[in-house]
VEXMAR-909167 format. One record per residue (C-alpha): residue in one letter; residue number from 1; x, y, z. Coordinates in Angstrom, 3 decimals, always signed. Example, Ala and Ser with C-alpha at 12.3 -4.5 7.8 and 13.67 -1.06 7.14 Angstrom:
<sites>
site r:A k:1 c1:+12.300 c2:-4.500 c3:+7.800
site r:S k:2 c1:+13.670 c2:-1.060 c3:+7.140
</sites>
This chain:
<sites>
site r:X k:1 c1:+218.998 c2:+34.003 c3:+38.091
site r:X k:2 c1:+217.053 c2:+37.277 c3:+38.791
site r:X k:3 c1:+220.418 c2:+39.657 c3:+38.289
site r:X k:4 c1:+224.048 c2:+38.593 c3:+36.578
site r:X k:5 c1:+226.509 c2:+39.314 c3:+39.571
site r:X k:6 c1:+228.916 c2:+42.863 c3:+38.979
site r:X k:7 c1:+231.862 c2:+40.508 c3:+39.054
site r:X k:8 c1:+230.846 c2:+38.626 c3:+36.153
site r:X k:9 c1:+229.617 c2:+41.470 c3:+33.631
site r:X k:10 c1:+233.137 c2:+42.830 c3:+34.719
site r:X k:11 c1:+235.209 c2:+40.086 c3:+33.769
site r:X k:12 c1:+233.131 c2:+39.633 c3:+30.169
site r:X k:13 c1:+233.788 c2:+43.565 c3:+29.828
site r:X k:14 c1:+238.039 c2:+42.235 c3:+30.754
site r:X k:15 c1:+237.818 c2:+39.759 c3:+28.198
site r:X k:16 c1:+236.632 c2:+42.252 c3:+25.563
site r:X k:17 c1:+239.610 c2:+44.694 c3:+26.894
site r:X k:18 c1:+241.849 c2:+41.643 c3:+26.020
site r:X k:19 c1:+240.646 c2:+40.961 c3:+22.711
site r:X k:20 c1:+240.495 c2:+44.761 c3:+21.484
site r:X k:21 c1:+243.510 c2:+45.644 c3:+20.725
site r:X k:22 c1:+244.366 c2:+42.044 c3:+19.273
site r:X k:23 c1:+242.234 c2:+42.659 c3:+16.668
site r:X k:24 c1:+242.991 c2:+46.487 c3:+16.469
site r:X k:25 c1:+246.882 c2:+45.560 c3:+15.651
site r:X k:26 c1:+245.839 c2:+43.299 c3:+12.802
site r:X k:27 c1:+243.009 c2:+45.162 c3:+11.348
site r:X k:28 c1:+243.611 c2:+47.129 c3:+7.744
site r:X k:29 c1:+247.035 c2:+45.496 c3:+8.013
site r:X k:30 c1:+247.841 c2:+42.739 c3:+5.370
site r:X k:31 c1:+246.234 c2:+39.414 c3:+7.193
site r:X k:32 c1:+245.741 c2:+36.304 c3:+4.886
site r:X k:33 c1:+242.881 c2:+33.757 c3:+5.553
site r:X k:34 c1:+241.929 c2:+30.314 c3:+5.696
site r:X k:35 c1:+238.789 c2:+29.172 c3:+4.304
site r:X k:36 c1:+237.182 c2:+26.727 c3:+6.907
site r:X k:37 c1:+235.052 c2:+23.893 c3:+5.838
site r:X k:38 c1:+231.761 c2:+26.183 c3:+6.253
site r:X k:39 c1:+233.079 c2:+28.451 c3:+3.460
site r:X k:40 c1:+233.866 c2:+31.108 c3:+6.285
site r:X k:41 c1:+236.767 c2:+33.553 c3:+6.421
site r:X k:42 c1:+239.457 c2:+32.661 c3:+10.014
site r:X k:43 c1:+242.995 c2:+34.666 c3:+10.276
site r:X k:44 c1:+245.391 c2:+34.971 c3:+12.749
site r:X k:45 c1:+243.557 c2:+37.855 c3:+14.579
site r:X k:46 c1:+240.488 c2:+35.822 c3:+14.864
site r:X k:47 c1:+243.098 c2:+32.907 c3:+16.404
site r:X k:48 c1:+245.073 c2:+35.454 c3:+18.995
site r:X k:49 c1:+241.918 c2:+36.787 c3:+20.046
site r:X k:50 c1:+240.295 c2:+34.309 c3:+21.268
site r:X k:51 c1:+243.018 c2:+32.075 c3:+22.676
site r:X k:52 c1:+243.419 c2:+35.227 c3:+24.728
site r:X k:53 c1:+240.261 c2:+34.971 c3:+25.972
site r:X k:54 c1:+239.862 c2:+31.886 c3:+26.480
site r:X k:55 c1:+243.027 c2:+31.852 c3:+28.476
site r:X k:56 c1:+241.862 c2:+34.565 c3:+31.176
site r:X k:57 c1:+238.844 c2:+32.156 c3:+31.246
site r:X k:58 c1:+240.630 c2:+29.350 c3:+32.396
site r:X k:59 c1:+242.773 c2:+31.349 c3:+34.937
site r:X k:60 c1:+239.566 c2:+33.031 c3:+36.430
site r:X k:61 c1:+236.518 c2:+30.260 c3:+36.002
site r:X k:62 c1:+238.603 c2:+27.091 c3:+35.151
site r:X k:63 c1:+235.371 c2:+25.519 c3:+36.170
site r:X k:64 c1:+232.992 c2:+27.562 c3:+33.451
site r:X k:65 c1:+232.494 c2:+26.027 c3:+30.060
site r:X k:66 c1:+233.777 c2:+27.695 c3:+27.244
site r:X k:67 c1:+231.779 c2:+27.783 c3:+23.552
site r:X k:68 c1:+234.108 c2:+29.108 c3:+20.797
site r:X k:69 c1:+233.835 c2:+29.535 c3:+17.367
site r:X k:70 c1:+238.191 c2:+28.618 c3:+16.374
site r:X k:71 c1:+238.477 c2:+26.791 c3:+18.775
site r:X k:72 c1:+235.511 c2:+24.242 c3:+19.677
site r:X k:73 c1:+234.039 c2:+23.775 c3:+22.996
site r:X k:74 c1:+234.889 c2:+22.654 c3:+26.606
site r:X k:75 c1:+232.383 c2:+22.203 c3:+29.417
site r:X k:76 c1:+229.100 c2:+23.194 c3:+27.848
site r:X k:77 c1:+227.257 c2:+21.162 c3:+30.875
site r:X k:78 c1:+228.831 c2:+23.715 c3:+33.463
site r:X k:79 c1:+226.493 c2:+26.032 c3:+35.532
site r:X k:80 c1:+227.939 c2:+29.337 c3:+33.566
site r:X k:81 c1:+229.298 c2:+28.975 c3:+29.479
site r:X k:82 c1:+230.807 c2:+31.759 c3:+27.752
site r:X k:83 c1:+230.015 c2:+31.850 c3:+24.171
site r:X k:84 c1:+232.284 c2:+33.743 c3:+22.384
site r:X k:85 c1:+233.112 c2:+34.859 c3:+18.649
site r:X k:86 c1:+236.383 c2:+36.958 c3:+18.693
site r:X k:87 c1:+235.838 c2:+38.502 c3:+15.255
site r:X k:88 c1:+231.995 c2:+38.259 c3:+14.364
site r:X k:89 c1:+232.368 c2:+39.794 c3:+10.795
site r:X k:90 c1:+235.620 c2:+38.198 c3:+9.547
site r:X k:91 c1:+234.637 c2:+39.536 c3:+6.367
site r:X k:92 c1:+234.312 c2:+43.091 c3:+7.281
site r:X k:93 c1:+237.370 c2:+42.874 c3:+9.084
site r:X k:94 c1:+239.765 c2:+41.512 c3:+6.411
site r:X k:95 c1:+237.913 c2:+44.105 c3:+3.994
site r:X k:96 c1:+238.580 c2:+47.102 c3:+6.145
site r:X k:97 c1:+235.412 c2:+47.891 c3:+7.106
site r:X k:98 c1:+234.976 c2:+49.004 c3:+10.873
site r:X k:99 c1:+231.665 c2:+46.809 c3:+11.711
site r:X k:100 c1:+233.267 c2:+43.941 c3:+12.537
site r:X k:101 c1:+233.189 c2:+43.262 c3:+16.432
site r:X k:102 c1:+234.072 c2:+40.737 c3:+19.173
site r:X k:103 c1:+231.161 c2:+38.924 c3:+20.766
site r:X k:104 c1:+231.385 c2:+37.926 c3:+24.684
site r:X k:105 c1:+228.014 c2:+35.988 c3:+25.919
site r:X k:106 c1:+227.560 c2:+34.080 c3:+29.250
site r:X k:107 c1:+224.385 c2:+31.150 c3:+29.640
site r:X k:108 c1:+223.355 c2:+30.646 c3:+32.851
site r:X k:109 c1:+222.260 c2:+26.795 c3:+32.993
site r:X k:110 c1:+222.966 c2:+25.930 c3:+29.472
site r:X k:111 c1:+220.612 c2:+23.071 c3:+29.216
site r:X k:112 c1:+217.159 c2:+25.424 c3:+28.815
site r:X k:113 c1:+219.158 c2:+28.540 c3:+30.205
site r:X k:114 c1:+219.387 c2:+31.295 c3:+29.136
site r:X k:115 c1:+221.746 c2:+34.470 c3:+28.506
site r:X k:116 c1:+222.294 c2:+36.175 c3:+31.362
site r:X k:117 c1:+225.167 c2:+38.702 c3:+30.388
site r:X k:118 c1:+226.471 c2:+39.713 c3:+26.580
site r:X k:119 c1:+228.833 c2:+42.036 c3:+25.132
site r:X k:120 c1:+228.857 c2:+43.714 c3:+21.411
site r:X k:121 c1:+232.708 c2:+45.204 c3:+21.178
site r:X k:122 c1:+233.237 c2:+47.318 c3:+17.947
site r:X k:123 c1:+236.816 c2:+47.798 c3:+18.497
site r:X k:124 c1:+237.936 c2:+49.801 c3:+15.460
site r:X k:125 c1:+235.444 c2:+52.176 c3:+16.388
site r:X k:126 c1:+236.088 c2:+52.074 c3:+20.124
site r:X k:127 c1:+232.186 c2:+51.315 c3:+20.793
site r:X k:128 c1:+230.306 c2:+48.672 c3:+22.883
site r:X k:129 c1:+226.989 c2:+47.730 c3:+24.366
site r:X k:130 c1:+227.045 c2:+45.598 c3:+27.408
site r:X k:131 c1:+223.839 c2:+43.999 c3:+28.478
site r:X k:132 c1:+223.332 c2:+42.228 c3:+31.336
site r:X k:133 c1:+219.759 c2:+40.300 c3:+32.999
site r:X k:134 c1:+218.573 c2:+42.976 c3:+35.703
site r:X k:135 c1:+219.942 c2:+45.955 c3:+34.424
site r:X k:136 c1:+219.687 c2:+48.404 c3:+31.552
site r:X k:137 c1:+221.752 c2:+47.557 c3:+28.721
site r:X k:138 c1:+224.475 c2:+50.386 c3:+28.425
site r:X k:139 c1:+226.284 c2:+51.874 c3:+25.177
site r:X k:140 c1:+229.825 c2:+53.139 c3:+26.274
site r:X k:141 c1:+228.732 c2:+53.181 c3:+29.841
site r:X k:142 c1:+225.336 c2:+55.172 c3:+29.283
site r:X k:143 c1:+221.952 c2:+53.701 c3:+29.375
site r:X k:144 c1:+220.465 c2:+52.920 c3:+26.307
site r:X k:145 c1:+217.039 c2:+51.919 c3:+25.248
site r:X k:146 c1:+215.027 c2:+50.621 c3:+22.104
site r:X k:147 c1:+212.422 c2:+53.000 c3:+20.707
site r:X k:148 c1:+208.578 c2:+52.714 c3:+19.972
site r:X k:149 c1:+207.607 c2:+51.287 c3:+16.508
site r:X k:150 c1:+203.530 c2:+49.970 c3:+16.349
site r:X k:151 c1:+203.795 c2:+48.630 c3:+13.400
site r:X k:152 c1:+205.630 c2:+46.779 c3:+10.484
site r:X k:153 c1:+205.093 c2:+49.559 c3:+7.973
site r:X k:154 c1:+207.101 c2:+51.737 c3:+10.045
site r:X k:155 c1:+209.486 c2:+49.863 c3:+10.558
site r:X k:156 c1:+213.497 c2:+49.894 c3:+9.529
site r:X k:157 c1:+215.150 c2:+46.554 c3:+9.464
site r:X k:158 c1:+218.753 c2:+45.530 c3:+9.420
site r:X k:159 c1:+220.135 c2:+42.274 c3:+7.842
site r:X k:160 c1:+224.183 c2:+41.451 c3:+7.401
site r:X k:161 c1:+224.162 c2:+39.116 c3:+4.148
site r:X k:162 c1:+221.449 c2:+38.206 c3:+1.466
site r:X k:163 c1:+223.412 c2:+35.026 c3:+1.366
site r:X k:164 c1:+221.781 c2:+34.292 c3:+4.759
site r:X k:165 c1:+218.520 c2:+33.544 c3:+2.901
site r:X k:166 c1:+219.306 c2:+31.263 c3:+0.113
site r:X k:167 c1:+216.906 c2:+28.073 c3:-0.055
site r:X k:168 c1:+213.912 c2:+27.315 c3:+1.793
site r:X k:169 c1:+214.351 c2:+30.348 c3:+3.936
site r:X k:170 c1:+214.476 c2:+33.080 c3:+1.612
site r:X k:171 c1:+210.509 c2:+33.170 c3:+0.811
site r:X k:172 c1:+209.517 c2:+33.922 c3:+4.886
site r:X k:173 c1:+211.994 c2:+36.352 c3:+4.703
site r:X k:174 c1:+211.302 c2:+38.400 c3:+1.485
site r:X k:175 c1:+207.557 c2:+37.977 c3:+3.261
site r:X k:176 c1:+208.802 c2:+39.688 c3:+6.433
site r:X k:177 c1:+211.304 c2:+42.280 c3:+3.951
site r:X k:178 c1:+207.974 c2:+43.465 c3:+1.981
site r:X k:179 c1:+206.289 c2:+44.399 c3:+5.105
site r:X k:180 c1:+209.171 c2:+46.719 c3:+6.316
site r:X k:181 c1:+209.227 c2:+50.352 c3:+5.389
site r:X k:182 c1:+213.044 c2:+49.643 c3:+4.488
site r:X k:183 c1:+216.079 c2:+47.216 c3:+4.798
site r:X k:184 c1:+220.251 c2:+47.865 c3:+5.314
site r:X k:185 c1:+222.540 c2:+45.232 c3:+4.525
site r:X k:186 c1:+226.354 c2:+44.736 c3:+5.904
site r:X k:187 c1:+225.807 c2:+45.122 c3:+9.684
site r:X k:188 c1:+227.128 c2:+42.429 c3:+11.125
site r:X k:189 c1:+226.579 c2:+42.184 c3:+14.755
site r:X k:190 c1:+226.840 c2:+45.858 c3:+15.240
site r:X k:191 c1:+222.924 c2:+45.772 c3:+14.118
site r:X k:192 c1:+222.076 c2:+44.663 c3:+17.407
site r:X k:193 c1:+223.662 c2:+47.340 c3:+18.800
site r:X k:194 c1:+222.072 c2:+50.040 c3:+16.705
site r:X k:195 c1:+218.596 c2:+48.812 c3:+17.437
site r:X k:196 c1:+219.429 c2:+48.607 c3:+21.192
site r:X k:197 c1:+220.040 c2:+52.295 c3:+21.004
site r:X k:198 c1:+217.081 c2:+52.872 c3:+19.472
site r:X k:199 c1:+218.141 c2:+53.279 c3:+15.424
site r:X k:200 c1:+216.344 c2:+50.511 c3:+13.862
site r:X k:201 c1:+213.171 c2:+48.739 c3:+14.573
site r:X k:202 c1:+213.829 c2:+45.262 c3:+13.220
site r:X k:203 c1:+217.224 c2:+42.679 c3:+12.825
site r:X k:204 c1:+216.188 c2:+39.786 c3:+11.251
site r:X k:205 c1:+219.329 c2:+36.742 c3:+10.186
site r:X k:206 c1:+219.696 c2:+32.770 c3:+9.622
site r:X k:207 c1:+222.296 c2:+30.630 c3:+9.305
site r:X k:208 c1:+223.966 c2:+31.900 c3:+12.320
site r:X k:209 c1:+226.058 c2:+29.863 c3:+15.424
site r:X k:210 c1:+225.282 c2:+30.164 c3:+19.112
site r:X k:211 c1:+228.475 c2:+32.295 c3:+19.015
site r:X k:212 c1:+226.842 c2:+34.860 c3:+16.377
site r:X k:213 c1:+223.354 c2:+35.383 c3:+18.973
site r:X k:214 c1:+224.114 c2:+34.721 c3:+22.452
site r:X k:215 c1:+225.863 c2:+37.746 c3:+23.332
site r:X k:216 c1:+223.327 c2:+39.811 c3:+22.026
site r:X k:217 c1:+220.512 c2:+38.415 c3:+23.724
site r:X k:218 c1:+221.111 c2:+40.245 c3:+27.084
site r:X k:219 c1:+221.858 c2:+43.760 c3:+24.675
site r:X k:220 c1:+218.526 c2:+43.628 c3:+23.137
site r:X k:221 c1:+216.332 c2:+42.727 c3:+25.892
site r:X k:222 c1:+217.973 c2:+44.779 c3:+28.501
site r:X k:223 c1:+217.229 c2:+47.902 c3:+25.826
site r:X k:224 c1:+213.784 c2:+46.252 c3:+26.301
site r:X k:225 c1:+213.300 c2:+44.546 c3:+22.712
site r:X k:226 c1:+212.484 c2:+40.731 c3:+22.538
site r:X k:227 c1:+214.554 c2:+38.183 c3:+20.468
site r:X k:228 c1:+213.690 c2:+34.775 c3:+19.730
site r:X k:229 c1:+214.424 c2:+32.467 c3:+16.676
site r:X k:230 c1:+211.639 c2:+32.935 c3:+13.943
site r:X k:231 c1:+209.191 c2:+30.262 c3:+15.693
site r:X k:232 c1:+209.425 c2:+32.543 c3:+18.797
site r:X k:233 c1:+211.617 c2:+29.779 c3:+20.757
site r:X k:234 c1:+214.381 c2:+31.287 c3:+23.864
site r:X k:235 c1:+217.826 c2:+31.723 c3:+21.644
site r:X k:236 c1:+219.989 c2:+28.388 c3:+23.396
site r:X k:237 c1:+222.806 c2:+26.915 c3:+22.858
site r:X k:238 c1:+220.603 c2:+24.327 c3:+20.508
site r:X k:239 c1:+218.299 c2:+26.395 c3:+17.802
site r:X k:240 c1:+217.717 c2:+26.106 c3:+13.695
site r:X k:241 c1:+220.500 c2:+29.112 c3:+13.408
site r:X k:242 c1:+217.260 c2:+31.569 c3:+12.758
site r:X k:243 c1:+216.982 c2:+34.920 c3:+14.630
site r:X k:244 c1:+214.648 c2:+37.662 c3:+14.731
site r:X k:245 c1:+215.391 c2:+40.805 c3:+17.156
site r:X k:246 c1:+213.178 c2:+43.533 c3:+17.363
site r:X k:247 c1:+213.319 c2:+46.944 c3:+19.431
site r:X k:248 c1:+209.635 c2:+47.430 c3:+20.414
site r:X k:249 c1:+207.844 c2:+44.242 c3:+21.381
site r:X k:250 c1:+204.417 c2:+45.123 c3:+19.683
site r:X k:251 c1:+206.231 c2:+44.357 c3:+16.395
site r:X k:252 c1:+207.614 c2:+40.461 c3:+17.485
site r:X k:253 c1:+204.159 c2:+39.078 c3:+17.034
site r:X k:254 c1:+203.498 c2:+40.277 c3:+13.560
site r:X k:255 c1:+207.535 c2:+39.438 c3:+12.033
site r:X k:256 c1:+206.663 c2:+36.335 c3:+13.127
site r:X k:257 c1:+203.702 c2:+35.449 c3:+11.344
site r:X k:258 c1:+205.286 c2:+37.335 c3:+8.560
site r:X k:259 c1:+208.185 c2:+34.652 c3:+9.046
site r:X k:260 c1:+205.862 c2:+31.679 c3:+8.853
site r:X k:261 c1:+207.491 c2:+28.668 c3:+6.864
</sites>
């Protein structure tokens, strides 16, 4: 697929219109949550959300797969798959920080596809990027693009957690850290979006789901940055839950071999 069809980036920009204000109602409110077995954060808002989504899916595509985090998955051998994570940044969310956002990504052939159409939704802030394969990825409805950055040293990386790196990954990463001119923590998915626009050279995360990195495959690359896991391999449906973005491609090369394992 050369171009995503209009009518499909405009239903995953619906679904994010559904979700918003789910999220929005709940958020800085008192919400309790359930620890899943993974250790991770779910409440209600995270529930709502994407039942709502997933419900317009079946009324529009019933014959689409579907790829959720709360609620499992449904047709992943289908020609199209959304993948989507309703609150990406439970954590931020139930803390009252604004960077939490809702994460609507579309494969295209899911067996060796790839992402063909994301969305990054930051709805306390009333933000999103929308990427989409053969067009320019958009912020708020305006063209956006990554910015120049030859070399490591120069660059400015953003990671979400320091937990992300505990075990055998944490000694490619510091590697990959040292080499940076600086690091921010506690972005959540909204990194992406930043170095889309052009704020930050370098995003580089593990342990994450198909439903943390699909959707912002299509964000980065249509900003014209590269992402990959960190042995350069197409972000899938199947992966080791490592991802590297970066803004300017001159810079994928090196993180890699800084990334080495």
């Amino acid at each position: 697929m050369e171009t995503c069809p209009d009518s499909l980036v405009a239903f995953a920009e619906a679904l994010a219109d559904a979700a918003r204000p789910i999220s929005r109602a709940y958020f800085r409110t008192p919400v309790e949550a359930e620890i899943k077995d993974d250790e991770s954060p779910v409440s209600i808002a995270d529930k709502e959300a994407e039942a709502r989504i997933r419900e317009l899916i079946e009324a529009e595509y019933p014959e689409h797969g579907i790829y959720g985090e709360e609620f499992g998955q449904v047709r992943t051998d289908a020609e199209f798959v959304w993948v989507i994570d309703p609150i990406d940044g439970t954590k931020s969310f139930l803390t009252g920080k604004p960077l939490f956002g809702t994460l609507i990504g579309l494969i295209h052939n899911p067996s060796g596809g790839r992402a063909v159409c994301g969305v990054i939704d930051m709805p306390a802030l009333e933000e999103r990027w929308v990427g989409a394969k053969g067009r320019p990825t958009t912020f708020n409805g305006q063209p956006v693009t990554t910015r120049a950055c030859d070399a490591l040293a120069k660059a400015w990386m953003l990671v979400t957690s320091p937990d992300m790196f505990l075990g055998d990954n944490e000694p490619a990463f510091r590697n990959l850290k040292d080499r940076v001119q600086f690091l921010r923590w506690g972005t959540d998915c909204m990194g992406y979006g930043l170095l889309a626009s052009g704020f930050a050279d370098v995003v580089c995360e593990a342990k994450m789901s198909p439903y943390d990195y699909i959707a912002l495959v299509p964000v980065v690359e249509g900003a014209g940055g590269a992402m990959s896991d960190w042995n350069g391999n197409p972000l899938g449906l199947e992966g080791d839950g490592t991802v590297l973005a970066v803004g300017d491609t001159r810079l994928h090369g090196p993180a890699l071999d800084a990334l080495k394992r």
